[in-house]
N, C-alpha and C positions, 0 to 999 in steps of 0.2 A: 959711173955708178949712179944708182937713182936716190936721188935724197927727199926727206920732206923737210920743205920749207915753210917755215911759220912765220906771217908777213903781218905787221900791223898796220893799222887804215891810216886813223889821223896824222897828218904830218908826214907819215911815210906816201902813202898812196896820192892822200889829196891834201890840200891845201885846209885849215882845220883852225888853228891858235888866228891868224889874223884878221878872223873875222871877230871873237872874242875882242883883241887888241882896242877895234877900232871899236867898239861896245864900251868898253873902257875906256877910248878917251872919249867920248861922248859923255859918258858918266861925271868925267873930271869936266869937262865944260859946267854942265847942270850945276853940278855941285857946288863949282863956282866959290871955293873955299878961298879966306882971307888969306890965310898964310902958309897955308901946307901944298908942298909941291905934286906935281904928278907922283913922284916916285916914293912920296913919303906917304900918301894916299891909298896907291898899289902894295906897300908894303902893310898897310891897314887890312886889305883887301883879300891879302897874301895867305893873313894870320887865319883870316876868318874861312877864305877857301879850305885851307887846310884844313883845318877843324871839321868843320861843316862835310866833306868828302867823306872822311871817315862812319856819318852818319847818313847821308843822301848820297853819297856816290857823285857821278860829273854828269854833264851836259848841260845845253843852254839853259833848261828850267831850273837847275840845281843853280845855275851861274846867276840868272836872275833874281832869286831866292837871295843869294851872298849880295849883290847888290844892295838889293834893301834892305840889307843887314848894317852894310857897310853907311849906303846912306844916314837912315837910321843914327847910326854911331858917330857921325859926324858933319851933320848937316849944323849949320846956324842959322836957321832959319825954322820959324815953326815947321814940321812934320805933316802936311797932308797928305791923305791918302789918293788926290790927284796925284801928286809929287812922286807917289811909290810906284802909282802903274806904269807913270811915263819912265823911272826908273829900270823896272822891270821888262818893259819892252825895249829897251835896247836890247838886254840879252834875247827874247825871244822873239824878236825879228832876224837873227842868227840862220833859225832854220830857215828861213825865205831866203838866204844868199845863194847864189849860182854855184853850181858844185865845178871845182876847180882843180882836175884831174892834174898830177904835177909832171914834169916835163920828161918823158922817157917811161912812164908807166906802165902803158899799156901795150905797147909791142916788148916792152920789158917781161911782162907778164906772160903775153902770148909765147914767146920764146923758152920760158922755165917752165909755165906749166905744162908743151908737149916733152918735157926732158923729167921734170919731177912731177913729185905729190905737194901740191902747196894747200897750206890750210891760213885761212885768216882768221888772226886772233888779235880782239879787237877788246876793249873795255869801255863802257857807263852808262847811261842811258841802252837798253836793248831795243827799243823800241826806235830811236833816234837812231841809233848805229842801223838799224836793218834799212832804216830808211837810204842814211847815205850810201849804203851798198847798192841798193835797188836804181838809185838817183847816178849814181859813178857809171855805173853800166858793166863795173868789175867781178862784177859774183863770178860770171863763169867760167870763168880762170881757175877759181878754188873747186875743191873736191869736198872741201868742209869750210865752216865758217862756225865759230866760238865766239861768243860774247857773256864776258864776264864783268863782276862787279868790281874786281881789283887785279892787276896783273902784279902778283906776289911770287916768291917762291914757289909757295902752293898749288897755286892754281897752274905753272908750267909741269909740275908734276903729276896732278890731275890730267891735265893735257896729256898727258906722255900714256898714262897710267890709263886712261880711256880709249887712245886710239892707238895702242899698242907700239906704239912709236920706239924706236932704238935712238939712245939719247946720242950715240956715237956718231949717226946718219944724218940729225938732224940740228936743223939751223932756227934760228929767229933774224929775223932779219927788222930793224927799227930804227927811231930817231932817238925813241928816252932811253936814256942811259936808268933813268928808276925802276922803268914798267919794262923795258925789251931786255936792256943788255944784263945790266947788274944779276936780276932772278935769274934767269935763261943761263949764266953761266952757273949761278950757285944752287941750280935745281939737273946740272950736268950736261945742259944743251950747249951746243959751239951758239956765237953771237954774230951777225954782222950790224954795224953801227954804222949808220945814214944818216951822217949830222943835218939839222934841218936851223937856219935862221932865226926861225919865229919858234921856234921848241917852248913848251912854255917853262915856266920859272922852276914852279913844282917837278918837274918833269927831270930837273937837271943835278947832275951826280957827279963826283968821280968815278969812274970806270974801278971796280977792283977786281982781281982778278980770281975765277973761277975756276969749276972741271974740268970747265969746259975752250977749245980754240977762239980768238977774238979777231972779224976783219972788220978794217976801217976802209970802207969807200968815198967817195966825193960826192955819189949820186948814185941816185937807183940805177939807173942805164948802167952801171958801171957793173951791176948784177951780171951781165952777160960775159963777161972776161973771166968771172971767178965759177960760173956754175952750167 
């Protein structure tokens, strides 16, 4: 039977959070704080991302933006505006990193999309998401491509509710359990869950359960056994 499958990029497709990561510890080098550890820093960082998404949304420039927020808020050291840019360019040398297609991807791809309808739905920056699509070499696998500003309940219903989609037929397939799995089940989509290493922090849930069916794989490649 032909299904459509809703596949998200970062972390599921390509490699995404560890470039961030290593922006971050750079950030804690600079910083160079007396007594507050990496994690106590990040957890600074954490408050402020969050916050701050709800109003700017993700990607590097928004991640940059939190940096010099973050600095800012806890520097010991006068504040200059040298200080901020060098701050800031760690997040936006992000986009100059090598795009790092993850392992089983693309014959992954090629294989579902002569059997389904796959559409990638992707979230934050549109303008940066289009870019990695264009950079991955993955577009044309998809039959559609969505980029939205928040992957919510809503916006999987919108999905559905636009492209006429039968919620019984169709899948998501991701690493966040916040933005793939959790909505995707509570908006009536079945879910497949592609745990990823570097998942970011915000990104991480408990799984609860939905309308919708839930698979756990090991890896993308492992797509080909279940579809």
């Amino acid at each position: 039977m032909r299904l459509d499958l809703i596949i998200d990029a970062d972390d599921t497709l390509w490699e995404n959070n560890i470039y961030f990561e290593r922006a971050f510890d750079e950030f804690v080098e600079f910083l160079g704080h007396s007594s507050m550890s990496a994690r106590q820093i990040r957890d600074v960082l954490d408050e402020i991302e969050e916050t701050n998404a709800k109003i700017h949304g993700y990607g590097s420039l928004n991640f940059a933006r939190n940096l010099r927020q973050c600095y800012q808020h806890l520097a010991e050291r006068e504040v200059r505006e040298q200080d901020l840019r060098t701050v800031m360019g760690f997040a936006e040398r992000i986009l100059e990193c090598p795009m790092e297609v993850i392992e089983g991807v693309p014959e992954t791809l090629e294989y579902l999309s002569l059997r389904h309808e796959l559409t990638l739905f992707t979230k934050g920056h549109a303008e940066e998401q289009r870019l990695k699509v264009d950079r991955s070499g993955l577009g044309t696998f998809f039959r559609h491509t969505a980029i939205v500003r928040e992957k919510d309940t809503a916006a999987y219903r919108t999905l559905l509710s636009e492209r006429s989609l039968n919620p019984d037929r169709a899948w998501m397939i991701g690493n966040s359990p916040k933005s793939d799995v959790n909505p995707a089940l509570e908006a009536g989509l079945n879910a497949v869950f592609v745990p990823h290493a570097h998942t970011w922090v915000l990104e991480k849930e408990e799984i609860r359960p939905g309308n919708g069916r839930l698979l756990v794989v090991e890896r993308f490649g492992d797509l080909r056994q279940h579809f």
